[in-house]
C-alpha positions in Angstrom: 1.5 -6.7 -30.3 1.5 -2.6 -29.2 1.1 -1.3 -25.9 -2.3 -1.3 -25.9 -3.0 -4.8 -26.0 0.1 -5.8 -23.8 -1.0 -3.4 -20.8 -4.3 -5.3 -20.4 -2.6 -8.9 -20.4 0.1 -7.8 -18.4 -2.2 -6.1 -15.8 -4.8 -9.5 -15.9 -1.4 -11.4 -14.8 -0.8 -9.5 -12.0 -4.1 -7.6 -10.9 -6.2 -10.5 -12.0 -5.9 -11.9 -8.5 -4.6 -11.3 -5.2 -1.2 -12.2 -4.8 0.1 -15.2 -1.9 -0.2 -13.5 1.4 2.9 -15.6 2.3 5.6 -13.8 -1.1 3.9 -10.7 0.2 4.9 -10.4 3.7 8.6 -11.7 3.2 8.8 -8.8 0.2 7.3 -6.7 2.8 9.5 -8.0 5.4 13.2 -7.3 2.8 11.8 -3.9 1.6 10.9 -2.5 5.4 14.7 -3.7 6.2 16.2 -1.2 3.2 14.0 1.0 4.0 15.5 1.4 7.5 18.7 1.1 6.0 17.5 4.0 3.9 16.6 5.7 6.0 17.8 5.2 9.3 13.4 4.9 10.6 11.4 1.7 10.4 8.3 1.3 8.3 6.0 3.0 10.5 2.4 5.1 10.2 1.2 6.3 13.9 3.8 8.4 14.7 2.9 10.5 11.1 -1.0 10.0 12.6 0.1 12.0 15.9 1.5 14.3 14.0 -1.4 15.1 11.8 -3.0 15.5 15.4 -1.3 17.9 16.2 -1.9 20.0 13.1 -5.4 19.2 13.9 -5.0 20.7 16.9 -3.6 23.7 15.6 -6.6 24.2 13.5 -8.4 24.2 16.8 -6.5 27.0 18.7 -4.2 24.5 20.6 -1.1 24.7 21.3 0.3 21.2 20.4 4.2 22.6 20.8 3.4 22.4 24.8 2.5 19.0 25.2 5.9 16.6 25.7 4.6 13.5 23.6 4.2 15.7 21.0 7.0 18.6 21.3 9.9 15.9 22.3 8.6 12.6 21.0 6.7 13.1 18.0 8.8 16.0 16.8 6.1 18.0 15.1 7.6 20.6 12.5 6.8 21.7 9.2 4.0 19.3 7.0 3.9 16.1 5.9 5.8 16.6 2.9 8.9 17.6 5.1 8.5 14.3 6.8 10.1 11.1 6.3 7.4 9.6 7.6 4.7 12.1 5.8 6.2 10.7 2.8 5.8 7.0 3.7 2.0 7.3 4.4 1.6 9.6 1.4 3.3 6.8 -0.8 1.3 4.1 0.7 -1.6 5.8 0.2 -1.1 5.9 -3.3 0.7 2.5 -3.8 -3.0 1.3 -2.4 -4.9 3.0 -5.0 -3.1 2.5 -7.8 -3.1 -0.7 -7.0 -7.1 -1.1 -6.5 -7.8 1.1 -10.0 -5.1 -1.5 -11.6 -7.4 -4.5 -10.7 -10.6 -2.5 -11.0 -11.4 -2.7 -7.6 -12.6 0.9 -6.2 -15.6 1.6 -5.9 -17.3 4.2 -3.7 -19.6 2.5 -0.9 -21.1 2.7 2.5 -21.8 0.1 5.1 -25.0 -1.2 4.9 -26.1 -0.8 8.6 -24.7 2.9 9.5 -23.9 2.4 12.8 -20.7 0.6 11.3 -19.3 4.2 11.0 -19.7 4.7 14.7 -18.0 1.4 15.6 -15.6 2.1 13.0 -14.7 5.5 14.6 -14.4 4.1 18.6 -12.6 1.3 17.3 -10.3 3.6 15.9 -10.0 5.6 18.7 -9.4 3.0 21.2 -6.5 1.5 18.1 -4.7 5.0 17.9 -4.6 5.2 21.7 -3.1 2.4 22.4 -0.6 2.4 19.4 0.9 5.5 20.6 0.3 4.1 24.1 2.6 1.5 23.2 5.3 3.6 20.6 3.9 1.7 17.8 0.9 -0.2 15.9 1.0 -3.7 14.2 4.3 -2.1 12.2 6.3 0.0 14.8 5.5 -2.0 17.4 4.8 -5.5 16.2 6.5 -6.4 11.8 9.0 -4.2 12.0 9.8 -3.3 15.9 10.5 -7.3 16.7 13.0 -7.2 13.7 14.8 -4.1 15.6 15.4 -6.4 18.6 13.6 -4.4 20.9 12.2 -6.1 23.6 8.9 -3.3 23.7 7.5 -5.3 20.8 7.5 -8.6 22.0 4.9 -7.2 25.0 3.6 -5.6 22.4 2.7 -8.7 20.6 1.4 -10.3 23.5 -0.9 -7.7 24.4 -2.4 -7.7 21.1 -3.7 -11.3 20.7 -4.9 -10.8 24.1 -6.9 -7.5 22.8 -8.1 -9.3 19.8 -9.6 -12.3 21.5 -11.2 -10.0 23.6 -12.5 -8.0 20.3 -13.7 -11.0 19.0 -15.9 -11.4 22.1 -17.0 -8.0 22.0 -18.0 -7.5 18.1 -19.9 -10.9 18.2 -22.2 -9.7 21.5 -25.6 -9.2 19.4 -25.2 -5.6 20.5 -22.4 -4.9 18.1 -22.9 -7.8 16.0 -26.4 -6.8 14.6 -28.9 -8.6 12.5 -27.4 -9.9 9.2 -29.1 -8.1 5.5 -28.6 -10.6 3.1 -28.8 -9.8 -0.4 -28.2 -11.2 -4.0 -24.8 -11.3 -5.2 -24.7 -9.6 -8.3 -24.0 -11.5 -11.9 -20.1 -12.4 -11.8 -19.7 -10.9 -8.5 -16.2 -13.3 -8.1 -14.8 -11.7 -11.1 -11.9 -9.5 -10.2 -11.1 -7.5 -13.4 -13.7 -8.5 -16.7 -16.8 -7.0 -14.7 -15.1 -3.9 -13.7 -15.0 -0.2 -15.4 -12.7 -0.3 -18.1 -11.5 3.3 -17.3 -9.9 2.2 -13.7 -6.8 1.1 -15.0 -6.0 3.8 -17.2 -6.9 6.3 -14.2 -4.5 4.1 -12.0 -1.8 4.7 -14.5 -2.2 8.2 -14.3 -2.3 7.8 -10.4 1.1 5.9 -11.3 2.7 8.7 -13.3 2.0 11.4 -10.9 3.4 9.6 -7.9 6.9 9.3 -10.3 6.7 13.0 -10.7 6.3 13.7 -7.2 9.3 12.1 -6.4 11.4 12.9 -9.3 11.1 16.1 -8.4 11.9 15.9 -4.5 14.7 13.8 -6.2 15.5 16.9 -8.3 15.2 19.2 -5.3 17.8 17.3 -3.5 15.6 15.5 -0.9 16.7 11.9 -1.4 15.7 10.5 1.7 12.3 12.0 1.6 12.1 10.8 -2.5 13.1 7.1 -1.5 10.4 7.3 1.2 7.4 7.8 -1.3 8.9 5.4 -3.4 9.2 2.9 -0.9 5.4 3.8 0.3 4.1 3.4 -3.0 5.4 -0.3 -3.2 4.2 -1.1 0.5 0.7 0.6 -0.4 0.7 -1.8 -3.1 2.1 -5.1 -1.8 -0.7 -4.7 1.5 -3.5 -3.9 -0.8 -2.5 -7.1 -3.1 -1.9 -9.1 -0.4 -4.7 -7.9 2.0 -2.3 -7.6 4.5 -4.5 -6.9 7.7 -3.5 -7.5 11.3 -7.0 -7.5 12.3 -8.2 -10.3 10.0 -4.5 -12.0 11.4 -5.6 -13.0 14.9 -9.1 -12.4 14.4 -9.5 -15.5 11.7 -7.2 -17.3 14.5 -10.3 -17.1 16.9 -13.2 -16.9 14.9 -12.8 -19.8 12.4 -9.1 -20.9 13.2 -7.8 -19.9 9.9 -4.1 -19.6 10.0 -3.4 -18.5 6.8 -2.5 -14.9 7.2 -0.5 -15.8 11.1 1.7 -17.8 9.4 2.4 -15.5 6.6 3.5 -12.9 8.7 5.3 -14.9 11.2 7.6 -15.7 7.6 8.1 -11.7 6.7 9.1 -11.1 9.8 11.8 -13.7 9.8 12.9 -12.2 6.9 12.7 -8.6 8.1 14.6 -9.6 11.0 17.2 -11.4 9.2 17.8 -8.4 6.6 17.2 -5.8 9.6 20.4 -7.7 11.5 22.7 -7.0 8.4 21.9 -3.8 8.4 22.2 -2.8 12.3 26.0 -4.4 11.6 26.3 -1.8 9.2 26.1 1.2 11.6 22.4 1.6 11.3 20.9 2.3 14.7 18.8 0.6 16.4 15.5 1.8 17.4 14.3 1.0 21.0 11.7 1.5 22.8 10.5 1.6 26.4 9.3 -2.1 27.4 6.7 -1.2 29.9 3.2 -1.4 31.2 2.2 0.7 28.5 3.5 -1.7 25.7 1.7 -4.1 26.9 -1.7 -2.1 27.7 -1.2 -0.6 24.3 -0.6 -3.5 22.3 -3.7 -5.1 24.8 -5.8 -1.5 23.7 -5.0 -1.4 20.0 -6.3 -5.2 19.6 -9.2 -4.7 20.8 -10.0 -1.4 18.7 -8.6 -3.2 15.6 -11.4 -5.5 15.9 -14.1 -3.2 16.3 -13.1 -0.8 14.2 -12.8 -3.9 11.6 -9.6 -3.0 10.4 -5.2 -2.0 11.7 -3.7 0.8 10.3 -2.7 -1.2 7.4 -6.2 -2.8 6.6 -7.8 0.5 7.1 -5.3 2.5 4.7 -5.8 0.2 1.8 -9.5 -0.4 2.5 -10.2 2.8 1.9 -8.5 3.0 -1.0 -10.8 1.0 -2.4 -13.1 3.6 -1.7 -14.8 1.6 1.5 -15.8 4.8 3.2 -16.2 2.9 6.6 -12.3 2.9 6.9 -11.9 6.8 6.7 -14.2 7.0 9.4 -11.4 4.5 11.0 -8.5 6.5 10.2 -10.1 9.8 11.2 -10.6 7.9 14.5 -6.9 6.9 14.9 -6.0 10.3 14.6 -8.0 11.2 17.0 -6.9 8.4 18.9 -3.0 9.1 19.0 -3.6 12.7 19.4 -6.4 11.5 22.8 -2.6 10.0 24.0 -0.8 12.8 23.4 -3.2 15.0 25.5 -3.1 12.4 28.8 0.5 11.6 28.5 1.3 15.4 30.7 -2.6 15.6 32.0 -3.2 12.6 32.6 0.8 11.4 33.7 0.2 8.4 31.1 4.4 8.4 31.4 4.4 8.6 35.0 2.2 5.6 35.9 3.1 3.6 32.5 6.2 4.3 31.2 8.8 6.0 34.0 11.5 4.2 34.2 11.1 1.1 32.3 14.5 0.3 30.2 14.4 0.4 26.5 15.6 -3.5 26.5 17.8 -4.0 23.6 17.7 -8.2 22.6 21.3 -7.9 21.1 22.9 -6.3 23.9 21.7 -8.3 26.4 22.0 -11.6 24.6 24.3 -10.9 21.9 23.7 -11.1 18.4 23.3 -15.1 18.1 21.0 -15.0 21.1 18.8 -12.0 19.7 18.4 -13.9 16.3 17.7 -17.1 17.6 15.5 -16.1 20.4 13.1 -13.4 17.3 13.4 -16.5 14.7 12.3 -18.8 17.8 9.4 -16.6 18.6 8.3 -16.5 15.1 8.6 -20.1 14.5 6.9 -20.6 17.6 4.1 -18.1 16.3 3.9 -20.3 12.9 3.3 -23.6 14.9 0.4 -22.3 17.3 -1.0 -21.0 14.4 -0.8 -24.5 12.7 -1.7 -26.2 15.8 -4.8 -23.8 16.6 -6.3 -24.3 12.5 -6.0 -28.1 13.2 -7.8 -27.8 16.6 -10.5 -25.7 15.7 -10.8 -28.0 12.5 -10.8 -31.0 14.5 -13.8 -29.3 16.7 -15.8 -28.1 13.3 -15.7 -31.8 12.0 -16.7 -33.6 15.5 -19.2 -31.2 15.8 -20.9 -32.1 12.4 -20.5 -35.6 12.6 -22.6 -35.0 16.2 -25.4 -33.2 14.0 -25.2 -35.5 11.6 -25.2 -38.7 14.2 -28.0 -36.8 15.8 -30.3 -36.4 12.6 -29.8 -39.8 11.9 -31.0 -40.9 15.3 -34.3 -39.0 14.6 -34.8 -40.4 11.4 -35.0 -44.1 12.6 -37.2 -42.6 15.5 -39.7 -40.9 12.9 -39.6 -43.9 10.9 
């Protein structure tokens, strides 16, 4: 057998199908803990997104140096390819559309009712507001800030099933919702890989070899940190666009059709981000804390509820649009503009002064110890697993009485007619 007919077997094994959510997030959950041991910075996007608002503001004639979230929070020097972080969200980029040419999966496309593009942008405003509102999204602030131990993320969580429900509501009032345009499904429409271009894969490999020489070279150039950052982006681009790792879809399958799935896979990665994460702060690796306040909690409440209109978190947006779903740049442009909305009212519109001001940065492990912060994050995510269990069965339970009502119902007015 040659190379060219083992690179089409191997990529129908694994691009022929999406991969278990649940392997996903626990690889996830291992490779975001050596990536803060890497690194010494958790798997994170926002902060990058504020960043590229302030360039953006730049661009514009403003001054982004003289506003504190940005100057003394954000950090905002050079470009993204000086950044840890720039690298990350490069690499994931990438790692997403390798990933979707490898399974024959991009292709360039619109909404079919337009006005999609205008939800997808608020929603993506309101998302990046509240993210940076709250010093993280659904990875800062929710897989990978709970691992840290700081308490910020646990408010964080809160807020956002709270948001979401409430997006949920929102997106299914008839004014968002919209009248349904059904059409065909094309001829083989559930194939994944035999009905798709045959040219994808090969561009994805070329996708593949210049993403290696990017950060061969950075290796070469003596930038190691920011070399392991791609490469770490490129394998989480491609384990959330294999997985369909979405936040949204998380909480909003939870309340819409009770669907667990996805809640209980992530409640597993981040057990295993969180156990991995420990070994490493033992290490020397330091924690990252951040302020539990009002703000966390109206962040994580804000960022839910543009998740779901915007139809997609950072991570379901990034990969989305990868597969050249034009909706989810619209989304992304939106979260810029969101985080960089946040940046502006944290001085005018003293955002710190009536949200965050003197709330402690409450550290799990130094207030409980180590065995009380593991057991007290592995408790919370069990707990998490087991609503999540408990909520499919209920809904289930609610589905099937309801039919067998119908059905009782139909019956009656059978006999009647007969």
């Amino acid at each position: 057998m040659n190379l060219f007919q083992l690179i089409p077997e191997l990529r129908q094994k694994l691009f022929g199908r999406f991969w278990n959510p649940m392997l996903v997030t626990v690889i996830a959950g291992v490779l975001s803990a050596l990536y803060f041991g890497v690194t010494g910075t958790f798997w994170a996007v926002t902060g990058e997104f504020t960043r590229l608002a302030g360039h953006g503001m730049e661009w514009l004639g403003i001054d982004p140096h003289k506003l504190t979230y940005i100057e003394q929070i954000m950090h905002l020097e050079g470009s993204p390819v000086d950044r840890i972080d720039g690298w990350v969200v490069i690499g994931m980029f990438l790692g997403a559309l390798l990933s979707a040419l490898l399974a024959g999966q991009f292709k360039l496309r619109l909404p079919k009712q337009k006005r999609r593009l205008v939800q997808g942008f608020a929603g993506g405003i309101i998302a990046g507001f509240g993210a940076r509102l709250a010093m993280g999204c659904n990875l800062a602030s929710f897989f990978t800030g709970i691992p840290q131990f700081s308490f910020h993320a646990w408010l964080f969580m809160l807020g956002m099933a709270i948001g979401t429900w409430i997006g949920v509501k929102l997106v299914l009032h008839p004014l968002l919702l919209g009248k349904p345009k059904l059409e065909k499904a094309a001829p083989g429409a559930r194939s994944m890989v035999s009905t798709t271009p045959k040219v994808q894969p090969w561009v994805g490999l070329a996708v593949l070899v210049i993403a290696v020489v990017f950060i061969i070279l950075e290796f070469a150039a003596g930038n190691a940190k920011l070399a392991l950052a791609g490469l770490f982006g490129v394998a989480f681009g491609l384990l959330i666009q294999r997985g369909q790792i979405c936040f949204t879809s998380t909480f909003r399958d939870l309340w819409v059709t009770g669907r667990a799935t996805m809640a209980k896979a992530l409640s597993m990665g981040i057990i295993a981000a969180t156990l991995c994460t420990s070994v490493i702060i033992s290490l020397g690796v330091p924690q990252k804390m951040m302020w539990a306040s009002p703000g966390a909690l109206i962040g994580g409440l804000l960022f839910g509820v543009g998740i779901v209109i915007a139809g997609g978190c950072e991570t379901g947006w990034m990969y989305r649009a990868m597969e050249g779903q034009l909706q989810y740049v619209v989304v992304g442009i939106g979260n810029i503009a969101g985080a960089g909305l946040l940046a502006w009212g944290w001085d005018h519109w003293s955002l710190y002064a009536k949200l965050v001001e003197g709330s402690p940065k409450y550290n799990l492990v130094t207030e409980w110890g180590w065995a009380g912060a593991i057991l007290s994050t592995v408790g919370l995510m069990i707990a998490f697993y087991m609503f999540a269990s408990a909520w499919e069965k209920r809904v289930r339970y609610k589905a099937a009485q309801k039919s067998q009502t119908v059905l009782m119902k139909a019956g009656v007015a059978r006999k009647e007619l007969v």
